[in-house]
N, C-alpha and C positions, 0 to 999 in steps of 0.2 A: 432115728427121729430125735430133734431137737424137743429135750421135758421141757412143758412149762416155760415155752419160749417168750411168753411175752413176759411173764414174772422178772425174768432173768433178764431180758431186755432193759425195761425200767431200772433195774436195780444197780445195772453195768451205770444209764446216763445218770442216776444220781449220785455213784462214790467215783466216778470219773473226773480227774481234773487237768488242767494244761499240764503233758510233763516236763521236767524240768531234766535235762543233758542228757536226753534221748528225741527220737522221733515221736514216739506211740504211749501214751497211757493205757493200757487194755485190759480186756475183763473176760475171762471163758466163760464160754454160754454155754457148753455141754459140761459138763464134769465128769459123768462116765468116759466122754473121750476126751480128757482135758490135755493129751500131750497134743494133740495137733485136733483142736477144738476149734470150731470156730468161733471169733473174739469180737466183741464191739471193742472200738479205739477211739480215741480222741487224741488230734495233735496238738502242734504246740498255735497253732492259729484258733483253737476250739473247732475246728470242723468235725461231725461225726466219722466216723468208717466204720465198714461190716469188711470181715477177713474172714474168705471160706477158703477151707482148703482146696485144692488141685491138682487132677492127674494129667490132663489132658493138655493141648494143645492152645495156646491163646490166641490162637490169630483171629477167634471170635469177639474178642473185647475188644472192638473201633467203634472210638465214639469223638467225638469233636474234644477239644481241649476244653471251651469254654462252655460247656455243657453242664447245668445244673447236677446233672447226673454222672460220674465219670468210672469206666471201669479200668482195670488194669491187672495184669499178674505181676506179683511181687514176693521174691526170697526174703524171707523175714524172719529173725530167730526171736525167740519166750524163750523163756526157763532154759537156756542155752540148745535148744531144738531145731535147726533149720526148717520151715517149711515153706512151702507156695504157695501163696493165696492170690484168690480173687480178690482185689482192693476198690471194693462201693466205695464210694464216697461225695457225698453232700458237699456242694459248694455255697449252696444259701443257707445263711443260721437260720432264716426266717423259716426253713420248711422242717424245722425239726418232728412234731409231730408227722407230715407227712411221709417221711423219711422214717419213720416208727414203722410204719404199714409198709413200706418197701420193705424195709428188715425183714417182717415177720412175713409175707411171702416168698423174700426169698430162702429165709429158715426152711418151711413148711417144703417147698422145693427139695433143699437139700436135703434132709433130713428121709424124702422119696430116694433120690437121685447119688448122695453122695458125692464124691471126688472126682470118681472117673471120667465123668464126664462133664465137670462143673461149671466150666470156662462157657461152654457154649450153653447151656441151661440158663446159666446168670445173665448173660448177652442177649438171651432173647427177653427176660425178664425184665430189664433195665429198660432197654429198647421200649417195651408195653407200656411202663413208667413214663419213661420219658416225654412218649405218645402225648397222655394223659396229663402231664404236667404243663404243658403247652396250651391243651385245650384250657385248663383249668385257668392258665395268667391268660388266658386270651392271646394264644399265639396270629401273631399278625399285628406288626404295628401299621399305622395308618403312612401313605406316603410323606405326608406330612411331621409325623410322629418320626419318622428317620430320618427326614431331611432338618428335624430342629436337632435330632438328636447327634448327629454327626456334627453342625455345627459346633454343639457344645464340648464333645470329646476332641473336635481340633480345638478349642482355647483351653481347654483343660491340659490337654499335651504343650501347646507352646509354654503356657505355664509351669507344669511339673518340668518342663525340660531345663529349666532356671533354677529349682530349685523351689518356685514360689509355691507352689499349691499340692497339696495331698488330697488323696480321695475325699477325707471328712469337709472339704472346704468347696465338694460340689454337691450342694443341697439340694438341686430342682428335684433330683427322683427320691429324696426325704421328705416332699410334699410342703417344703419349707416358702415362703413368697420370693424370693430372686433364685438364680441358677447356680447362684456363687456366693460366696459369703467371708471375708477377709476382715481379720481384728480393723481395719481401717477403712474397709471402703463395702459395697454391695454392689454384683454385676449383674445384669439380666443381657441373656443372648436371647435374639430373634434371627431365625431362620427366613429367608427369603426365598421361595423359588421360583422358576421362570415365568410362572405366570401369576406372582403376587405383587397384587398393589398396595398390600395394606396388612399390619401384624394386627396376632389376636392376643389381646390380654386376658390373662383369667384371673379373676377375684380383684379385690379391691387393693390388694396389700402389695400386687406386682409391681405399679409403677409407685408406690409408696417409699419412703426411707426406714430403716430399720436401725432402733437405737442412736438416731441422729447420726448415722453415718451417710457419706455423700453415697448414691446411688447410680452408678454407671447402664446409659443401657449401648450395647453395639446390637447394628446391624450385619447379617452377613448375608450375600449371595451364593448361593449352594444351588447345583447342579446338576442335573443326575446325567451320568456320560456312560460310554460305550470301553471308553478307557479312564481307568480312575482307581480313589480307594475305597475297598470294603468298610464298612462301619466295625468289620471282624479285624482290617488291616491296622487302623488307629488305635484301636483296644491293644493288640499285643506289642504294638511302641509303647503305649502306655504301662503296661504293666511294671516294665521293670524302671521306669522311672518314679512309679510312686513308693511310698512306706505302706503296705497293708495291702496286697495284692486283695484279700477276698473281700475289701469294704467295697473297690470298687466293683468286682463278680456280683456282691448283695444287689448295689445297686442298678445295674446294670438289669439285673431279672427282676427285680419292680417294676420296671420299664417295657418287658416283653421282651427284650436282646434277642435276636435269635443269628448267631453267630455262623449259621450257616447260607444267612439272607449274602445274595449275591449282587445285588443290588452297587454302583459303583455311584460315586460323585468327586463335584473337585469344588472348591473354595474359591468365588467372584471377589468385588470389590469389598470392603468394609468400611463403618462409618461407624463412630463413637460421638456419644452426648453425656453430659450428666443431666438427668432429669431433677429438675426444677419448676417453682411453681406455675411457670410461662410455658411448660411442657404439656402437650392436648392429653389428659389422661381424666381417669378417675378414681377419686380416695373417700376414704371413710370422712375424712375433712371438710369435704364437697358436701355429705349430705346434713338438711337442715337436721332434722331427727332424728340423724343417726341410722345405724341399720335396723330396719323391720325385721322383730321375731319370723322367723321362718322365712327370712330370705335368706338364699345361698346360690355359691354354684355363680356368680355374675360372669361374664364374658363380656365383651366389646373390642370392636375395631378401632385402629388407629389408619387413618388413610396414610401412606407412603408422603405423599407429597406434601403433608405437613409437617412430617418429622424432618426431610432431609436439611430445610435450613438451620437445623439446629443442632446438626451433626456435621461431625467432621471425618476428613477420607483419612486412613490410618492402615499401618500394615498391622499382622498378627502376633507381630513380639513386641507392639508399641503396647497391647495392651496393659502390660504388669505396671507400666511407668503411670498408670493411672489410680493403681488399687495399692502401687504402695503409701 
């Protein structure tokens, strides 16, 4: 039985820090069985890990790659020791606490169960989590909600494929007013789908400028097909083109991502504007008094056909020659 497993828990994530010319910063959470104990870790990205040891067979930890929750068996030596472990581990910083209470049931688990059978104890444990974590963000994005979302992860790829953009420079799922945000320019993507006449703005500050920088917005037509790519397919081009693979995992599960949505689309025409004041929208500018205490939350339509004359028809690597 793992003692005073939460004590030890807490006390591992407060003297844990990034390590430096290794993989793992770690802490043993048993001490009577400190040679092959199980450790909470932290790598060099800050992600949590829980390391339980194992005897048994892993072919129970399958889990998706992009999975908030990821299991894995791993040879790992401490204190010059070989052992096996189970490798939990958290890919959102944001669920830290939650990821506290995964720990300590899968402690309490172990601490019944042991080694011998570990791999597949942990696998069903994770799994129950995992369940759980879904329903909590609201698993199920709206059709609408993947088809804008896909949009934005293709201009986010043609961009990191130049070199021009890293994760921290797509702000839409940071709750920020544009999709995009460049020391030089500001972008809003709008998703189009087959039967849209008309984008929806939300708040007052989307079609706004930001720090007197010019503000771009494109339209894209998006698709949903029978043959195409996963919104799971874009993600993993993406990865290794950006600097900071887990800012984009963060942001990605703000979103709801669920990386096993099978759902396929392909990329229509596109049209690029800089929004300006001859542009149909609405700003805090607009209003005489300003905004009413206790208003929030605004939304409104733009109808299709009064934006397109004020756009232009553009491929998807034209964008960057706009934001630099």
């Amino acid at each position: 039985m793992i003692k005073e497993a939460n004590g030890r828990l807490s006390r591992a994530w407060a003297v844990l820090d990034h390590p430096v010319g290794r993989e793992f910063a770690s802490f043993v959470l048993d001490t009577v069985e400190a040679a092959a104990s199980p450790r909470a870790a932290i790598d060099t990205e800050g992600r949590r890990h829980l390391l339980l040891p194992h005897d048994d067979a892993p072919t129970a930890l399958v889990s998706g790659p992009k999975s908030v929750l990821t299991t894995s068996s791993r040879l790992l030596t401490f204190d010059g020791l070989p052992v096996t472990y189970v490798d939990v581990v958290c890919h959102d910083l944001s669920l830290s606490r939650e990821f506290d209470q995964i720990c300590l049931d899968l402690l309490e688990a172990y601490g019944e169960e042991g080694p011998a059978s570990w791999a597949a104890v942990a696998a069903r444990i994770v799994g129950r989590w995992r369940r759980l974590l879904r329903t909590m963000r609201g698993r199920g994005m709206s059709p609408e909600e993947k088809t804008g979302l896909f949009a934005e992860l293709c201009v986010l790829r043609s961009l990191a494929a130049t070199d021009f953009a890293a994760s921290e420079n797509w702000t839409g799922p940071d709750k920020h007013p544009h999709d995009f945000e460049f020391p030089s320019a500001s972008l809003e993507v709008k998703a189009l789908g087959e039967t849209a006449d008309d984008i929806v703005v939300h708040g007052l500050g989307q079609l706004d400028e930001l720090d007197g920088k010019p503000l771009y917005i494109v339209l894209i037509d998006v698709e949903q097909v029978d043959v195409g790519e996963r919104l799971a397919d874009v993600v993993a081009e993406l990865e290794p083109l950006l600097l900071g693979g887990s800012g984009l995992t963060a942001k990605l599960n703000k979103l709801g991502f669920d990386a096993e949505d099978d759902s396929r689309y392909s990329l229509g025409s596109l049209h690029l504007g800089r929004v300006t004041r001859e542009f149909p929208r609405l700003v805090v500018g607009d209003l005489v008094r300003g905004v009413a205490t206790g208003l929030s939350r605004v939304t409104y339509h733009v109808d299709r056909g009064a934006l397109m004359p004020l756009l232009q028809p553009i491929e998807l690597a034209d964008i960057r020659g706009f934001l630099s």
